[in-house]
N, C-alpha and C positions, 0 to 999 in steps of 0.2 A: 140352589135351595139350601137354607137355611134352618135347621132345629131349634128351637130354644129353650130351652128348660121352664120356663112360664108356659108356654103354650102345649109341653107336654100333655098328651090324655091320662098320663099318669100320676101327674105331677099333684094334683091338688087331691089322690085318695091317698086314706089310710094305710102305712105300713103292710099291714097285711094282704090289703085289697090288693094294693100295688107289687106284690112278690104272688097273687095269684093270677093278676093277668099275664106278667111276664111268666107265668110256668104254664098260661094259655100260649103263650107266643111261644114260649119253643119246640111246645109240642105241636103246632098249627106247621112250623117251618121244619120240622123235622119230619113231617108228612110228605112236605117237598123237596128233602134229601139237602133242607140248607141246615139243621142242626147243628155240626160243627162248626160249622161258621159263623154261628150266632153265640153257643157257647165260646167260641175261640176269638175275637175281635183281631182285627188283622194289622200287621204291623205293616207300618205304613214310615219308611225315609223321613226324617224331620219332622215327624208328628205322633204326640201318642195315642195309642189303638185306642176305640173309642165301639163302644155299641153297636151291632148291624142295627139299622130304623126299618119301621114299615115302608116300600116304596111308595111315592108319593106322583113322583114325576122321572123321565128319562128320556133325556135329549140325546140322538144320537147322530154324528156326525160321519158323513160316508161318501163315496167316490164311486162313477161308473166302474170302479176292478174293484173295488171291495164286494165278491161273488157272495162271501156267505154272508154278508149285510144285506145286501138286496136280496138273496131269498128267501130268507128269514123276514122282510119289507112283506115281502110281497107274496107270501105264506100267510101273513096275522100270528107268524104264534107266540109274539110278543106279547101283543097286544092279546092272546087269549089267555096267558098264563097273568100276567097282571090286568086283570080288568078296570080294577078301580084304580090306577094310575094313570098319566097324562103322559102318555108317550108321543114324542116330535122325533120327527127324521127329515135331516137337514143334508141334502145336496151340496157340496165342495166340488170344482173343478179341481182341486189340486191339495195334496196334504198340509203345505204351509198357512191355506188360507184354514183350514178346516181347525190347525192347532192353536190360530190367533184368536178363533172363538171360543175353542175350551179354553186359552188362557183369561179370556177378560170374561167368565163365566157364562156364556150362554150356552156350549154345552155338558156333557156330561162324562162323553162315552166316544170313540172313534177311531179308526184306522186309519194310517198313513205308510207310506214308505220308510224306507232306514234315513233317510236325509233329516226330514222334517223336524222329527226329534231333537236330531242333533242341534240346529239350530236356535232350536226353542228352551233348549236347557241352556245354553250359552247366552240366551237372551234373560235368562234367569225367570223363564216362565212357571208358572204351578202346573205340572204334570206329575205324571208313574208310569211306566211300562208298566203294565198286568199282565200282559200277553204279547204271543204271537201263532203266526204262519209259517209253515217250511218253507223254505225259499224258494224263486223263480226266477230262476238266470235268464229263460227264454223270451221271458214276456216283458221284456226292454229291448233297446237297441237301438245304436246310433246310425240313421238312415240318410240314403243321400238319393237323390232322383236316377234313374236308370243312364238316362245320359253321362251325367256327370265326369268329369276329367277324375277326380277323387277316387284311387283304386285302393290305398292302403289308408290304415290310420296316420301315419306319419304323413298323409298330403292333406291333411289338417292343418298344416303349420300357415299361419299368415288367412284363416279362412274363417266365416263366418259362421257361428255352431245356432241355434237355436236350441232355448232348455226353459225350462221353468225353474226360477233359481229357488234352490235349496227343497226340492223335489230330489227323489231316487233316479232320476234320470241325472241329478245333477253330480251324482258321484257316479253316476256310470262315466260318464264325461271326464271327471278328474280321472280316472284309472284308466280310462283309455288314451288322454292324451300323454299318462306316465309309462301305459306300454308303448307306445311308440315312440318314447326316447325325448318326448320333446317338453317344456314346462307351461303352466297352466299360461302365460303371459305369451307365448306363443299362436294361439287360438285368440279369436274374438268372441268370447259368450255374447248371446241377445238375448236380452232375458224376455220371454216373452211366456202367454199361459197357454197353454193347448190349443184352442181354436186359434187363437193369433198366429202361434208358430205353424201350424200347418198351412193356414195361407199364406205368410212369407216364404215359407217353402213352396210348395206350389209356383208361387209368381216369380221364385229364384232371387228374390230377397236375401237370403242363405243360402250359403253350402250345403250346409246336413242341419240334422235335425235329430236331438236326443229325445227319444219319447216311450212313454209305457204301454201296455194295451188298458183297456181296447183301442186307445185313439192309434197305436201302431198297427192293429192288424184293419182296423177299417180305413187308414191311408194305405196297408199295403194291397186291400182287395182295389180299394178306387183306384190309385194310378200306379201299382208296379215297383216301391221304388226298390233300388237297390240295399242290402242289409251291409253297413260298412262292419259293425260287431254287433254283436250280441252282450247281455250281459253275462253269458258263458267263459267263464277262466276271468272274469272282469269284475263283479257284481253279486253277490247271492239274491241283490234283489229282494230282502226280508220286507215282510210286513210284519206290523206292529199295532197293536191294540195298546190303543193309552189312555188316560179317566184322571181325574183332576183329584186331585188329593184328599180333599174333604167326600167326595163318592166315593174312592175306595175305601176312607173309614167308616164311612159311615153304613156301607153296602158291598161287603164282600159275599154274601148270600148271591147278590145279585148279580155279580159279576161270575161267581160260578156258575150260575142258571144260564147267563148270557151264553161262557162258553161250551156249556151244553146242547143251546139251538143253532149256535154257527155252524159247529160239528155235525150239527143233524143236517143242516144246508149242505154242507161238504158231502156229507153222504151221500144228498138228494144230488149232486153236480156227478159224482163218481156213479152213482148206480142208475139214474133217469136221466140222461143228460136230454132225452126230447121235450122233458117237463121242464127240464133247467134252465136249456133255450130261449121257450117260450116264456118262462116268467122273469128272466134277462132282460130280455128284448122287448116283452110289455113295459117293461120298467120304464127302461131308456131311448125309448123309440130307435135303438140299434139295429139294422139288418141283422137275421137270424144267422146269416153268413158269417157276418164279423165277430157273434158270437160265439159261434160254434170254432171258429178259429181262435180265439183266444183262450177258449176252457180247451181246445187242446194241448195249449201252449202251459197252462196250469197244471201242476201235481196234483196228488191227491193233498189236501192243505185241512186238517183236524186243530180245533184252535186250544194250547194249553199254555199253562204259565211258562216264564222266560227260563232258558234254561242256560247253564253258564258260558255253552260253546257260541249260544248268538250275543251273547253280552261280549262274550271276545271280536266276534264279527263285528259287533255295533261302534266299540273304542275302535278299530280299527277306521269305520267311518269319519269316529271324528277327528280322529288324530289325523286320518289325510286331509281333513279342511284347515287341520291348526297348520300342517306345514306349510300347505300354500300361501297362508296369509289369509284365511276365509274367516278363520275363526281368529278372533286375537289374544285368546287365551287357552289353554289344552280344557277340557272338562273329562270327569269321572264318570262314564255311563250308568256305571253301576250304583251310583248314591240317586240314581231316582228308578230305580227298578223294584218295585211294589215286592217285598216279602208275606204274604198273609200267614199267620200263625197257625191255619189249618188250609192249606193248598189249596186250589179250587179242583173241583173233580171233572175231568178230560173223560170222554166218550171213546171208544176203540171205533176207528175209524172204519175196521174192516166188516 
């Protein structure tokens, strides 16, 4: 979505008419705690700050583990805090796919993994970190069937891995096959997407198989398998909230409100987890089982802007894909990491 200066409401009144509706807008949005943000326009990586707008529309893009997106879904308090906007929530099996559509503009707003990113700035995509999650080492892990010869990581070598490339399982992978001593050229990736990799798994098409939840705790209720790692001592596992350039200029209001309802999601997952279940597993036609197993596996996760020790954690991500040869060039995580000129305001978790 697009503004134009022609088709502004304000554009064709009077000087003064036009400096009395905007001191209606600020005091409309200072009702709803977005004032500094409207006074303060948000600086934004390779772009200059520009005006919060009225929202219009919000497309948002999101994964069966992104928890506090889907209860926030499946809450409405999106949809009741902005009435008069066009709010879409768009389904991603996997972050990569999900960032290829904020990049060619159809969405707006969405969460992925620590991989994903990476990728996509290397690809010279238009994105921002705005945010994140505390991290979940748990709720990964490279799995392999109960049977399996496969005892350690290091009997990985010469074996066929299952991942979704350039997903966060996909650098649980690179760090696991650097703790066991042996190099990425060692392993055979198959790159395949969630539902494909569990059934090559399954019918032992692969060795193991790198995956997140929930698709790992509903393969590990159905058949058992064994956990070769974790992404504990491996992976922090971040998630990441990212918005395309021209939304965080043009809607840092917005993106604090956002981080204000996720947080309240978080809450609703920490405090009612039997509400939380159920509006999960309505969502996604998931076994209450398999969810209830993977918000176990989840912190408590409050959603606020990037803070500098996970921008250390993030270069970290990508510089392991440059050494491999994944990436062919190093990248700076930090030149797309959204500064706003009045922070967006984070909710106390407790």
């Amino acid at each position: 979505m697009r503004a134009s200066h022609s088709n502004s409401p304000l554009s064709s009144r009077p000087a003064a008419s036009r400096r009395h509706a905007l001191q209606l807008l600020l005091v409309t949005a200072a009702s709803w705690g977005f004032g500094a943000a409207l006074a303060q326009p948000a600086g934004v990586p390779g772009g200059s700050p520009k005006p919060a707008q009225p929202l219009q529309q919000l497309r948002i893009g999101y994964q069966k583990s992104a928890v506090n997106l889907v209860v926030a879904k499946q809450s409405g308090w999106l949809e009741q805090r902005w009435p008069n906007a066009r709010i879409a929530w768009v389904e991603f099996p996997a972050g990569p796919q999900l960032l290829e559509a904020l990049a060619v503009g159809s969405l707006d707003f969405g969460l992925t993994g620590d991989t994903p990113p990476v990728f996509a700035q290397a690809a010279g995509r238009d994105l921002l970190y705005v945010g994140a999650e505390p991290s979940k080492p748990d709720s990964s892990a490279v799995l392999v069937l109960d049977d399996s010869p496969l005892k350690s990581l290091a009997d990985l070598r010469g074996r066929k891995v299952a991942l979704q490339k350039g997903s966060s399982a996909h650098y649980l992978l690179v760090r696991a096959v650097d703790k066991a001593g042996l190099q990425w050229s060692d392993i055979q990736p198959v790159y395949l997407a969630p539902a494909d990799a569990r059934a090559a798994f399954e019918r032992r098409s692969v060795d193991a198989w790198a995956i997140w939840d929930p698709y790992y705790a509903a393969t590990e209720l159905a058949i058992r398998p064994r956990v070769l790692a974790s992404g504990r001592g491996l992976s922090g596992n971040n998630s990441f909230y990212l918005a395309s350039s021209a939304f965080a200029q043009r809607h840092p209001d917005v993106i604090a409100a956002l981080f204000e309802a996720l947080t309240r999601a978080d809450r609703l997952v920490q405090q009612d987890r039997a509400t939380a279940v159920k509006l999960i597993a309505g969502f996604g036609g998931l076994d209450a089982g398999v969810v209830s197993l993977f918000l176990q596996r989840r912190p408590p996760s409050p959603v606020g802007p990037i803070q500098p020790a996970t921008v250390r954690d993030q270069q970290r991500v990508a510089d392991a894909f440059h050494r491999i040869g994944l990436l062919p060039q190093p990248i700076d995580v930090a030149r797309i990491v959204w500064h706003p000129a009045a922070a967006p305001r984070t909710v106390n978790p407790s």
